[in-house]
N, C-alpha and C positions, 0 to 999 in steps of 0.2 A: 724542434717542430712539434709544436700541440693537434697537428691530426693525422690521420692514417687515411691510404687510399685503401679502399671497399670497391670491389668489383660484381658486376649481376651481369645478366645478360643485355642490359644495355650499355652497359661501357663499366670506364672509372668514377669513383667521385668523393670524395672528401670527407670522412669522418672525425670528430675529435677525439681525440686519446681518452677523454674519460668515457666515452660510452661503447654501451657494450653492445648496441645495436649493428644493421650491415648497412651494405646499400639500399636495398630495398625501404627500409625504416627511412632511411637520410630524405631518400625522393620523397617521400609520402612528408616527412614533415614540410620540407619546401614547398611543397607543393596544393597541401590543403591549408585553410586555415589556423594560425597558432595561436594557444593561448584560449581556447576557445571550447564548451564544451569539452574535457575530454573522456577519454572511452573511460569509463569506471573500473576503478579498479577490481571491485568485485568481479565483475568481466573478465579481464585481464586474468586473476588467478583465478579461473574456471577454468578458462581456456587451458593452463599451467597444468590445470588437475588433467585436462584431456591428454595433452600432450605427454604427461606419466603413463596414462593407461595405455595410451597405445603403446610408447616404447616398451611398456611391460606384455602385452599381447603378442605387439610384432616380436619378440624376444620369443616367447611360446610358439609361436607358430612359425619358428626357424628363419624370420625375414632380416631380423638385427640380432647380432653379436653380442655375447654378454659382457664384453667391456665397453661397448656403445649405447647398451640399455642400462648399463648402472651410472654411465658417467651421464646420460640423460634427466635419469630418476635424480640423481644426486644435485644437480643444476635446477630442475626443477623444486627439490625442498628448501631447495636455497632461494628461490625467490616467494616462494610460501611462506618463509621465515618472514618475510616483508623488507627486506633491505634494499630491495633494486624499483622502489616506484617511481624515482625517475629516470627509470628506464624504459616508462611507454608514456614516450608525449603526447601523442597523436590525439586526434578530436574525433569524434561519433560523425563529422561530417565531410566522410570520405567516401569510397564507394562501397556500396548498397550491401553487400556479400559479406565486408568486413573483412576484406583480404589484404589490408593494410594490416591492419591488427593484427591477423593471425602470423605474418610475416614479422611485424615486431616481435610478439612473443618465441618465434620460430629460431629468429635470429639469437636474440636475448639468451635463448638456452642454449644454440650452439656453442655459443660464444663463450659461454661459463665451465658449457660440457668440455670442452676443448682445452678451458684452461684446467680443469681436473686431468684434461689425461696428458696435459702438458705438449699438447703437438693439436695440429690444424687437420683432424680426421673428418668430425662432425660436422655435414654439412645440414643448412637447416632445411631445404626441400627432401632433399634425396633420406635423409636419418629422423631429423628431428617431426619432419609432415608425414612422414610416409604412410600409407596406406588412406592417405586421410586427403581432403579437399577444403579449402575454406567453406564452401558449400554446407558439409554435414558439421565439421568440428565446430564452427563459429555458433548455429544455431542449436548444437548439443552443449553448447557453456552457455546460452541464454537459457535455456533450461535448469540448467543447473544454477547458475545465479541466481534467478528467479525462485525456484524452489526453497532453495537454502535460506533467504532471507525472509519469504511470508513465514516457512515452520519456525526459524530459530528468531527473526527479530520481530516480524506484525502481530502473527496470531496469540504469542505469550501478553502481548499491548493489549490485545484485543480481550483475551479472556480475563486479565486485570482490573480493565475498566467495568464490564459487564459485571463482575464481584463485586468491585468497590460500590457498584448504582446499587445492589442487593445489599451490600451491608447500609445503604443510604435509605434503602423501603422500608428496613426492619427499625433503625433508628426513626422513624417517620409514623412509625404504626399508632393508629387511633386518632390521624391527624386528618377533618373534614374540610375541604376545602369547595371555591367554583369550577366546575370544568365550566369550558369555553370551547366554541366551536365558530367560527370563522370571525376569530376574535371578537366573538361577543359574547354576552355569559351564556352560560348554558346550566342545565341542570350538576349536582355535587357529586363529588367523588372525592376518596381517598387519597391524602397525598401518596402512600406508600402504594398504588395502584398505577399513580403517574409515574413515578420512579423505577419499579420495577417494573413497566412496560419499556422504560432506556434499556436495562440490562437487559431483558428479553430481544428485543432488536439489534441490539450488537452482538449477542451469543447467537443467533441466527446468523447475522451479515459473517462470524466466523465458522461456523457450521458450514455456509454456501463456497467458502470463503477452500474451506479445506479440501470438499468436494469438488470445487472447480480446478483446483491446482492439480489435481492426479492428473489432467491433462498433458502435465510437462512432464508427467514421469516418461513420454514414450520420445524415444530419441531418434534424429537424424542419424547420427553415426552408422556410420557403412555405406551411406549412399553417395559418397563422393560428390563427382560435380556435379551429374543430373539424376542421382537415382537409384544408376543399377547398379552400383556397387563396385565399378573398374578400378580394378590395380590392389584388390583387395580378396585374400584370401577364404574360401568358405567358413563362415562362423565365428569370422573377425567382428563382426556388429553383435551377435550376442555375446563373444566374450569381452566387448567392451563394455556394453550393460553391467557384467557382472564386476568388474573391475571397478569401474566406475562406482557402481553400489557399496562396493567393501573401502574404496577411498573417501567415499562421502559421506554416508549412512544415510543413504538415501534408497527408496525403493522405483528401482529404474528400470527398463526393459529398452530392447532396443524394435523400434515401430514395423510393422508386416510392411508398411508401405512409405518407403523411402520420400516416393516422389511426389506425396502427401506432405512432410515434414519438411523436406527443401521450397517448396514453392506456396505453401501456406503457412500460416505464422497463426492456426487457427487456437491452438493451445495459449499462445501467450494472451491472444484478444479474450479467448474463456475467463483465466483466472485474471487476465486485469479489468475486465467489465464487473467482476464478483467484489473487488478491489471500490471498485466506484460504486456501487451499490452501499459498501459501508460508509464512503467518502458520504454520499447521497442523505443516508440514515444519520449520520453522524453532523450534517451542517442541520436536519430538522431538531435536534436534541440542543444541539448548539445554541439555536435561536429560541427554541422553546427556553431555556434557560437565560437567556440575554432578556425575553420577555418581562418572565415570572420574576426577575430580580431587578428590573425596572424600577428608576425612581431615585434614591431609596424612600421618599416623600410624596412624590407628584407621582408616582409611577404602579405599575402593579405591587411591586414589591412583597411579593409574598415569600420569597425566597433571600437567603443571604448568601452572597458571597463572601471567598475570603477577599483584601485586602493586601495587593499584593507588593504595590507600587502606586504613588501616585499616577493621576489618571488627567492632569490639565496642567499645561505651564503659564495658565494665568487664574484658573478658580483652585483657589486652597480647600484642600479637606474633599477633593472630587475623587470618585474612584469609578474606574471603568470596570467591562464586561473583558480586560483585556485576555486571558486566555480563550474565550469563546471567540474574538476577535482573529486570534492564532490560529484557530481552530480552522475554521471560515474559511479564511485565505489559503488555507492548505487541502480542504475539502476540493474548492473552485480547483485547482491548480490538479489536482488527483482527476477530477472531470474533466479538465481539459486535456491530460495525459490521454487519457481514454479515447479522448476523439481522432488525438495523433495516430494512437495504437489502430486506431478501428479503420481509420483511413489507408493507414502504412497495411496493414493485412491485406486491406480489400485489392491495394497497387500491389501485390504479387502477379508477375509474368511469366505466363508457361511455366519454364521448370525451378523457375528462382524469384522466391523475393527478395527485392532487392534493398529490404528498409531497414533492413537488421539493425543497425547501430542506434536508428533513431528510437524501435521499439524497445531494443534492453534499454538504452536513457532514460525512456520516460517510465519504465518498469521500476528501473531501481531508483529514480528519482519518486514516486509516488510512493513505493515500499518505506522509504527511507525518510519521508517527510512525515510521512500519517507515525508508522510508529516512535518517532520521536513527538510528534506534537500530541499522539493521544498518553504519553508518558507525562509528557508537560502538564495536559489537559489533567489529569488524572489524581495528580500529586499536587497540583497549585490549585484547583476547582474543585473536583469533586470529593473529595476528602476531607475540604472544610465546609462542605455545603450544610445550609441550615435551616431552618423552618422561623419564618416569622409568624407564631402564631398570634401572637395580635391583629396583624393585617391580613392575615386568613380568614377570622373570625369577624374583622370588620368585614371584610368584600362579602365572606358570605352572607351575611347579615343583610348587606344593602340588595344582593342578587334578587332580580323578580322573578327570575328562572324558577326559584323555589314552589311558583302558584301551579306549576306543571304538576306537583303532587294531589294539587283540587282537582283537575281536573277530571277524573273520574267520577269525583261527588257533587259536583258543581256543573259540571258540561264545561267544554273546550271555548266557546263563547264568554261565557260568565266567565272563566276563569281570565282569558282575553283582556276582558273590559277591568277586570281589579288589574292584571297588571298594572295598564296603560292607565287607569286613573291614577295609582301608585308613582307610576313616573311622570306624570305630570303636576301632581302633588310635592312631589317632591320627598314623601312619605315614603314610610316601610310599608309591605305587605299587610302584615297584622295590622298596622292603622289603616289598611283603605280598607280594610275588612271589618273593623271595627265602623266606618261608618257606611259601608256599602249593607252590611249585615247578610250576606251569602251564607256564613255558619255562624257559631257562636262562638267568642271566643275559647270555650272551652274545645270545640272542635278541630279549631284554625292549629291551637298549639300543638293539640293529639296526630294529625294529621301532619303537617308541614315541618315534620324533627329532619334534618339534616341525614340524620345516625340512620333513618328508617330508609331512606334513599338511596344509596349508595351498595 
C-alpha cells in the first residue's frame, strides 16, 4: 500500500506514504488549484521560524513540555536545513487568512517532531499552533519574509547600483554634453551631473526604501483570531517579539494594537509602494539610457553600451538596449504588484484581511525580480557604460539651445530670431551670427563656451 489514512475532524482520507503532510494539507491540495502559483517558500520558512518561537515561549511560559518543545525546535531546523520543499504544495490561491498554509506547515513539523520522539504525541493544532491563530502567525511570517529579503537581498542591489552610477560621474568628469527637456534640446550640462543624478535617485528610493520597511517591524503575533489575544498567556506577544528577534536578527516588537495588524495589511502596502517608487525611478533611468545610446548612427548615440548578445535574427551586427529592455518589464511588473497589494489592503474586512497569500506573492515576487534584474542591470550595463565623445561634441555643436547664453546681451527676441534663422539655414549658431551680425565674432565665441554654462 503507497498511502496512509490521515484523520481531521472531518472524517478519513488518503495520504501517500512519502509525505509528511495530514489531512488537512491532503483537502487543501484537492481542493484549490495545482501546480499553480505556489506559496513561497520564503513564506513557508517564516512561518517555520514562528512556529520555533512559540514552541520556545510556550515551553517558558509552562504551556509545552520540554520533550515536546525540543522535538518541535528540532523538526523545525530540519526543514530550515531546506530538505522538505516538497513538502508544501499548496498555491497562494486558497483562502484569504492562509490557513491552508499555516496547517501545512503545522502538520509538516508534527509529523517530523513525532518521528524524533519516535511515537504519535505531537499533534499539530493542540502542540505545534498553540497559543497562536492563523490570523496573527500567517501575517507575522509576511513580516518577516518581507523584511528579511529587502535588508539582505534589494537594498545591498540597491546601494551597488547607486555606487557603480558614482564611479560612472567620476569616470565622465569634464565631459559637456546637450541637456534635453521634453526631448528637445535644451541648454548643456555635464555628463558626470546626469550620471550622478541616477546614483542620487536610487540612493534615495533606498533611503525611502529602508524607512518605510520599519513598518513591518511591528507584529501581529498574540492576537489570535481577532485581536485580543485568547488562549494566549500574558506577555506571550512580547516574548515572541523577542524570540523572534534573536532567531532572525531582526529588530521586531510586538504591535500595541493587534487588531490594527490582523485586519490591515497597512505596513506591507507602506514598504511596497516605497518598493514601486524605485521600480518608478528606475524605468526613468532605464529609458533615459535606452535614449542617450540610440542609433549607434541615426540615433542620439551619445552614450555606449556594452554588447552583450546579438540583438536581431535577421540584421547582422545589430545590438539592442537589451538589459534596459529587462529592466522595463520588471519595473511595469513591480507597478502592477503594487496595485494588487494596494487593492488586497484596501479589501480588508472588519477584523481580518483576507488577501494574505496574494499580498506576500506579489511582495516576494517584486523583491525578488528587481534585485535580481538590477544585479543583471548593474554588471552587464552599467559597468561597461561609455562616453561617445565624438557625438557629444557633434550634438553639441549642432544645439541652437546654446543662443540662450545671448540672451542676456542680445534680448530674448534677437536671440529667438538667430535661432530660428540658424534652423532654417540649416547653419550653426556662429554662422547665423556671422551674417545676422548681433555681436562680433569675437563676442559670439567669449560668450557662448559650453564650459561657461554648465
Amino acid at each position: 500500500m503507497d498511502f496512509r489514512i490521515e484523520k481531521d475532524s472531518m472524517g478519513e482520507i488518503k495520504v501517500a506514504n512519502d509525505k509528511l503532510w495530514g489531512a488537512q494539507t491532503q483537502r487543501s491540495y484537492e481542493n484549490f488549484p495545482q501546480g499553480v502559483a505556489r506559496m513561497p517558500l520564503e513564506q513557508i520558512k517564516s512561518m517555520v521560524i514562528v512556529k520555533k518561537a512559540a514552541a520556545i515561549v510556550n515551553n517558558t511560559q509552562g504551556k509545552l513540555d520540554d520533550a515536546y518543545k525540543e522535538a518541535i525546535v528540532a523538526a523545525c531546523d530540519k526543514v530550515l536545513a531546506g530538505d522538505f520543499e516538497d513538502q508544501f504544495p499548496l498555491t497562494v490561491y486558497q483562502t484569504g487568512s492562509g490557513t491552508q498554509t499555516n496547517m501545512n506547515v503545522n502538520e509538516v513539523i508534527a509529523h517530523l517532531a513525532n518521528q524524533i520522539l519516535g511515537q504519535d504525541l505531537i499533534h499539530p493544532n493542540d502542540h505545534v499552533n498553540m497559543s497562536q491563530s492563523t490570523n496573527d502567525s500567517f501575517p507575522t511570517a509576511i513580516h518577516l519574509t518581507s523584511l528579511k529579503m529587502i535588508n539582505e537581498n534589494l537594498l545591498p542591489e540597491v546601494d551597488a547600483l547607486a555606487d557603480e552610477f558614482y564611479k560612472r560621474a567620476e569616470d565622465f568628469e569634464g565631459i559637456i554634453k546637450t541637456g534635453r527637456t521634453h526631448l528637445q534640446d535644451a541648454t548643456p550640462l555635464r555628463l558626470s551631473d546626469e550620471i550622478k543624478t541616477y546614483g542620487d535617485l536610487i540612493k534615495r528610493d533606498g533611503d525611502y526604501i529602508r524607512e518605510s520597511a520599519k513598518a513591518l517591524e511591528f507584529l501581529a503575533i498574540g492576537g489570535t483570531a481577532v485581536g485580543t489575544g485568547l488562549n494566549t498567556k500574558e506577555g506571550y506577544d512580547t516574548k515572541m517579539a523577542e524570540v523572534l528577534s534573536e532567531l532572525t536578527g531582526l529588530d521586531l516588537r510586538a504591535d500595541s494594537n493587534k487588531f490594527l495588524q490582523l485586519s490591515s495589511k497597512h505596513g506591507m502596502a507602506k514598504a511596497h509602494v516605497a518598493i514601486k517608487i524605485l521600480a518608478s525611478d528606475l524605468l526613468k533611468i532605464a529609458e533615459d539610457i535606452r535614449f542617450l545610446s540610440s542609433g549607434p548612427r541615426t540615433g542620439i548615440g551619445e552614450l555606449i553600451i556594452p554588447s552583450n548578445e546579438p540583438g536581431s535574427s535577421i540584421m547582422p551586427g545589430k545590438v539592442n538596449p537589451t538589459q534596459v529592455e529587462m529592466l522595463a518589464m520588471i519595473c511595469l511588473e513591480v507597478m502592477a504588484n503594487d496595485q494588487a497589494i494596494t487593492m488586497a489592503n484596501g479589501l480588508g474586512q472588519l477584523e481580518l484581511n483576507a488577501y494574505m497569500p496574494l499580498i506576500i506573492y506579489k511582495m516576494v515576487d517584486s523583491v525578488k525580480i528587481l534585485y535580481k534584474g538590477l544585479h543583471s542591470f548593474n554588471i552587464h550595463l552599467v559597468k561597461g557604460l561609455a562616453p561617445n565623445e565624438e557625438k557629444i561634441a557633434e550634438n553639441l555643436e549642432k544645439s541652437l539651445m546654446l543662443v540662450t547664453a545671448l540672451s542676456p546681451h542680445i534680448g530674448y527676441d534677437k536671440a529667438s530670431q538667430m535661432a530660428k534663422f540658424a534652423h532654417k539655414e540649416g547653419i550653426s549658431l556662429r554662422e547665423a551670427n556671422q551674417r545676422i551680425g548681433f555681436v562680433t565674432d569675437e563676442e559670439f565665441i567669449k560668450i557662448v563656451d559650453p564650459k561657461k554654462m554648465v
